[in-house]
C-alpha positions, 0 to 999 in steps of 0.5 A, a space after each residue: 588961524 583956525 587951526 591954533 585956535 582949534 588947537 591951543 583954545 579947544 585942546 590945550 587949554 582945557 587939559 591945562 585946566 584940568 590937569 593943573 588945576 584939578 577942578 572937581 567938575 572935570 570928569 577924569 582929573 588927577 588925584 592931585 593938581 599938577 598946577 604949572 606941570 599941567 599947563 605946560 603938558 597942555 601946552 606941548 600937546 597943543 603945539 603937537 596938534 598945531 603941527 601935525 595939522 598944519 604940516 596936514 594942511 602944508 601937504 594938501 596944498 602943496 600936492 594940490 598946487 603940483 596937480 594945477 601945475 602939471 595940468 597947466 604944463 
């Protein structure tokens, strides 16, 4: 669960924000709002990250839960 939050509310959502809305605060932004276009790229790159660390995590896991099983064997 932390990861899709990391991963959609700590990176999607805000290059969402900035790349569809364009704000004027944000530091780097597109000369022009890509508005739904944005949200969407933000979307992807979530969801990239989400499975990149959660294929991560899989890997951890399972290497770990082979290690305990051969010792055990």
């Amino acid at each position: 669960m932390f990861i899709h939050i990391m991963a959609f509310y700590i990176f999607a959502l805000p290059i969402g924000i900035i790349l569809g809305l364009a704000p004027d605060w944000a530091p780097w932004r597109p000369e022009h709002a890509m508005e739904a276009t944005g949200f969407w790229i933000g979307l992807v790159l979530g969801l990239t990250i989400a499975a990149l660390l959660l294929g991560v995590f899989l890997h951890r896991m399972s290497s770990t839960r082979i290690a305990y099983d051969a010792k055990s064997a």
